[in-house]
C-alpha positions as semicolon CSV with decimal commas, in nm:
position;residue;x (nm);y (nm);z (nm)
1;X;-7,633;-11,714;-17,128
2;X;-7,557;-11,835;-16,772
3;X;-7,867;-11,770;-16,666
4;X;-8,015;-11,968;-16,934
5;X;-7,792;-12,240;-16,853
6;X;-7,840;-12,224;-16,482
7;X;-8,294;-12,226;-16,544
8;X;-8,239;-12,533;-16,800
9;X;-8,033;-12,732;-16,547
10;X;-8,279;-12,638;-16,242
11;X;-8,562;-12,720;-16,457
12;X;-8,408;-13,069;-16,510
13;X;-8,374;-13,096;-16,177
14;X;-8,722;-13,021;-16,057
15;X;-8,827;-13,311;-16,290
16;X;-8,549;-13,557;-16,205
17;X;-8,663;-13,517;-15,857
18;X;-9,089;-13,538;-15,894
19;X;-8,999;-13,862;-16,143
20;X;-8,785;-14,029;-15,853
21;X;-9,088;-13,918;-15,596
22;X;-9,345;-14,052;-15,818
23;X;-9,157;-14,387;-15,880
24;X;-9,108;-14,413;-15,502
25;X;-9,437;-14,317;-15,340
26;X;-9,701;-14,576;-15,239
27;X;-9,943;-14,447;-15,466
28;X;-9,701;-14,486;-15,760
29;X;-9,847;-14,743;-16,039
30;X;-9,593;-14,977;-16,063
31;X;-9,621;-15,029;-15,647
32;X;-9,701;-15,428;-15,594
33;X;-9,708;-15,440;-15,249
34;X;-9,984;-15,515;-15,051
35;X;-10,068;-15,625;-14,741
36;X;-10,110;-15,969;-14,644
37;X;-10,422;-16,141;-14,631
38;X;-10,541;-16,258;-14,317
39;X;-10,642;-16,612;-14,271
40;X;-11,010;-16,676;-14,150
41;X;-11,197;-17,009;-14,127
42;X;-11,461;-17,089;-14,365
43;X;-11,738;-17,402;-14,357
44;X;-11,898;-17,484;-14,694
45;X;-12,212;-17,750;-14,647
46;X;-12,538;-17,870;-14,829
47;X;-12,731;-17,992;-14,518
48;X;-12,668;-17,899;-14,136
49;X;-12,571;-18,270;-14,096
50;X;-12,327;-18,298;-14,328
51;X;-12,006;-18,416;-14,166
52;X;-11,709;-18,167;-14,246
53;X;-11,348;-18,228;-14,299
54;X;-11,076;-17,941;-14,238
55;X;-10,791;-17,836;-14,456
56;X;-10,549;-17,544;-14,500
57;X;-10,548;-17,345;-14,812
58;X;-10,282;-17,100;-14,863
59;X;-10,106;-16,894;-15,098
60;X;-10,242;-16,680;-15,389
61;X;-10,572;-16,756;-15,340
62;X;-10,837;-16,486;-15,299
63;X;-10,934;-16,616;-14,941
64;X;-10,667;-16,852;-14,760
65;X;-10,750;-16,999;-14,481
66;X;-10,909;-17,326;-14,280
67;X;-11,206;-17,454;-14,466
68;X;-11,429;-17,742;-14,336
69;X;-11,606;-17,863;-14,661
70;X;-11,758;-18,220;-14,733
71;X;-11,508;-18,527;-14,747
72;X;-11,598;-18,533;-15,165
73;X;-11,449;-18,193;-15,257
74;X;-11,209;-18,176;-15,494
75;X;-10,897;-17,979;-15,516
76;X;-11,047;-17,755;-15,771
77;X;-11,371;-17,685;-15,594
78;X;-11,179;-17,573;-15,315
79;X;-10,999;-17,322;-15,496
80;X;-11,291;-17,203;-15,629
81;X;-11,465;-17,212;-15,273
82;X;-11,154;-16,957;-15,206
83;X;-11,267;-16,735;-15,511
84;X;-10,978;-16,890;-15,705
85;X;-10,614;-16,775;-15,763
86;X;-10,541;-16,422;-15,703
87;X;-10,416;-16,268;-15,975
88;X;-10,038;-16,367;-15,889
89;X;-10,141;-16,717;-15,849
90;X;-9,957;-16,938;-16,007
91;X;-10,225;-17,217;-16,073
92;X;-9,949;-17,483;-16,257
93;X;-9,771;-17,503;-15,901
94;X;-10,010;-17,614;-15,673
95;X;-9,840;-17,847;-15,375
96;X;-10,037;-18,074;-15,198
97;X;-9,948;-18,197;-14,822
98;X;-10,137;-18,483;-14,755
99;X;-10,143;-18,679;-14,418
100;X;-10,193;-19,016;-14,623
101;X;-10,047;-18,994;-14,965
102;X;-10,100;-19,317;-15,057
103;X;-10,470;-19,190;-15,116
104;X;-10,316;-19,035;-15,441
105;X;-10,115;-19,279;-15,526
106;X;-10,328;-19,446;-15,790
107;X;-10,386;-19,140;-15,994
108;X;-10,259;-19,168;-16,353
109;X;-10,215;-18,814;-16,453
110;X;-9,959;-18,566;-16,625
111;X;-10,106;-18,309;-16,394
112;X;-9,998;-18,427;-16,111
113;X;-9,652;-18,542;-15,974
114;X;-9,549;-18,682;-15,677
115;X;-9,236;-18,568;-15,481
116;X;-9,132;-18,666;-15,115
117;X;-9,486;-18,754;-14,976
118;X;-9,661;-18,371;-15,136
119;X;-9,805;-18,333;-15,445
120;X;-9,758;-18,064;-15,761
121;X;-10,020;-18,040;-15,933
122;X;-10,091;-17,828;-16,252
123;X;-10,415;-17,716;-16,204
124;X;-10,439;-17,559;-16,590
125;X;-10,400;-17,950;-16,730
126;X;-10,662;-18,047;-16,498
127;X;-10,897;-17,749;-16,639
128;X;-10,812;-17,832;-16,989
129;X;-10,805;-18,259;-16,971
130;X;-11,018;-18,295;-16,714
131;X;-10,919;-18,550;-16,407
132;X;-11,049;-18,296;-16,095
133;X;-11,271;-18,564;-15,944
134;X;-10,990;-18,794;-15,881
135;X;-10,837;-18,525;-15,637
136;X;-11,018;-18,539;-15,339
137;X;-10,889;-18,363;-15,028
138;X;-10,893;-18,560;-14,664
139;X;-10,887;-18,397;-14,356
140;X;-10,578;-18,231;-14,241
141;X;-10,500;-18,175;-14,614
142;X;-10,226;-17,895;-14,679
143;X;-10,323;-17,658;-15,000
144;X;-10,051;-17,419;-15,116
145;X;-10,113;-17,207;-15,458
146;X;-9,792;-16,999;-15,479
147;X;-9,750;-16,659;-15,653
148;X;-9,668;-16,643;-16,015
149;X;-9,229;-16,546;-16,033
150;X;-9,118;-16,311;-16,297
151;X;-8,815;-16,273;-16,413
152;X;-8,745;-15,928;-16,302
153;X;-8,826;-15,824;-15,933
154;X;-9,015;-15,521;-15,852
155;X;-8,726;-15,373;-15,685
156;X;-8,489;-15,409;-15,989
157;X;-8,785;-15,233;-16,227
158;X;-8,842;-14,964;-15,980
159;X;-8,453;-14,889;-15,987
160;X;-8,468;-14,920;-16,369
161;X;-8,726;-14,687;-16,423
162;X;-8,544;-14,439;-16,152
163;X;-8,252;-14,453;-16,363
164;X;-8,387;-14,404;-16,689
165;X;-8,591;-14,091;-16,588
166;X;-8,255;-13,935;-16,471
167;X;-8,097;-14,008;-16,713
168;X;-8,375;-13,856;-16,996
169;X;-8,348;-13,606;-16,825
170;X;-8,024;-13,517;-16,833
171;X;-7,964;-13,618;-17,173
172;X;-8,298;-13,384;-17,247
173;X;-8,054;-13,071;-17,085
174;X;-7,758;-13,166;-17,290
175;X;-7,996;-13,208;-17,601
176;X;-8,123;-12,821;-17,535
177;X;-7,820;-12,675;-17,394
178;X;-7,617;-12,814;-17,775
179;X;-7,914;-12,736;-17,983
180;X;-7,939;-12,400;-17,811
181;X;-7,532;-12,313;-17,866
182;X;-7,611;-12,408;-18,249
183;X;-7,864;-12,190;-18,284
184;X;-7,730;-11,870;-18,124
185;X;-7,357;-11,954;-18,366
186;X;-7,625;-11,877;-18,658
C-alpha cells in the first residue's frame, strides 16, 4: 500500500515537473517573445528622378525603418510599403509626429485626432470611410504603429497555466489515492 502510494505521488511528480518545463522552455507554444526587428532603410520610387522625402516608421509594422518615398504618399501606403501591421499591431493607434502640424490641421475626420502637435489616427476608420489621401506624410515625418495590449500579460498566463498544471495534478493523486482506498474497503 505504501508503495502504491509512494509510485502515484512520484508519478505526479514526474508530470508536475515536464508541465512546468514545457510551459517554461522557448519552444513552449504560448512563448511570445521574439526578437526585435532591426531597422533598415528602404526607398520606394516610380522614376530614377523622382525626388524622395524621408520618414521614420516604427512599431508593429512588418518592416520599420527609414523610408524615402515620393512627397504624395499617404499614411496608409506607407504602411503597406512596410508590409502592414504585424500581427500585434494595433492599427486604431497610429501616432503621427509631424515637423509642421499645421499641414493636418484642416482635416475633418473622426479618424484622426490631434493631441500636443502628434497625431492618432485610427487607421481601421480610414479603411472603412475612406479619407487616406488627405494624410500625406512630409519629410522628417514620425510613424509609430504600436502593439495591440491585452488584458492579461504573458507573464501572468504563463504563471497561470504553471499553477493550474500543479495543481491537476495533485488533485489527479488525491482523486486516485481516495478512489483507490474506496475500492480496496469493498
Amino acid at each position: 500500500m505504501f508503495v502504491s502510494k509512494c509510485s502515484r505521488y512520484v508519478i505526479a511528480l514526474v508530470f508536475t515537473l515536464n508541465s512546468v518545463a514545457f510551459a517554461q522552455s522557448p519552444d513552449s507554444l504560448g512563448n511570445d517573445i521574439k526578437q526585435p526587428q532591426q531597422a533598415s532603410e528602404y526607398i520606394f520610387r516610380s522614376s530614377p528622378k523622382e525626388s524622395l522625402i524621408s520618414v521614420q516608421l516604427l512599431g508593429a509594422v512588418t518592416r520599420p525603418g527609414i523610408y524615402y518615398v515620393p512627397p504624395s504618399t499617404d499614411l496608409l501606403k506607407l504602411i503597406t510599403l512596410a508590409g502592414g501591421a504585424g500581427s500585434t499591431g494595433d492599427m486604431s493607434e497610429i501616432t503621427v509626429r509631424k515637423l509642421e502640424p499645421k499641414s493636418w490641421a484642416e482635416i475633418k475626420s473622426k479618424a484622426v485626432s490631434e493631441y500636443q502637435g502628434a497625431y492618432e489616427v485610427d487607421a481601421e476608420k480610414v479603411i472603412k470611410y475612406g479619407g487616406a489621401k488627405q494624410l500625406k506624410l512630409a519629410q522628417d515625418d514620425f510613424i509609430y504603429v504600436p502593439s495591440k495590449s491585452y488584458m492579461v500579460s504573458s507573464d501572468a498566463t504563463r504563471t497561470i497555466t504553471v499553477v493550474s498544471l500543479v495543481l491537476g495534478i495533485a488533485l489527479t493523486a488525491l482523486l486516485i489515492d481516495k478512489n483507490s482506498g474506496h475500492n480496496g474497503a469493498h
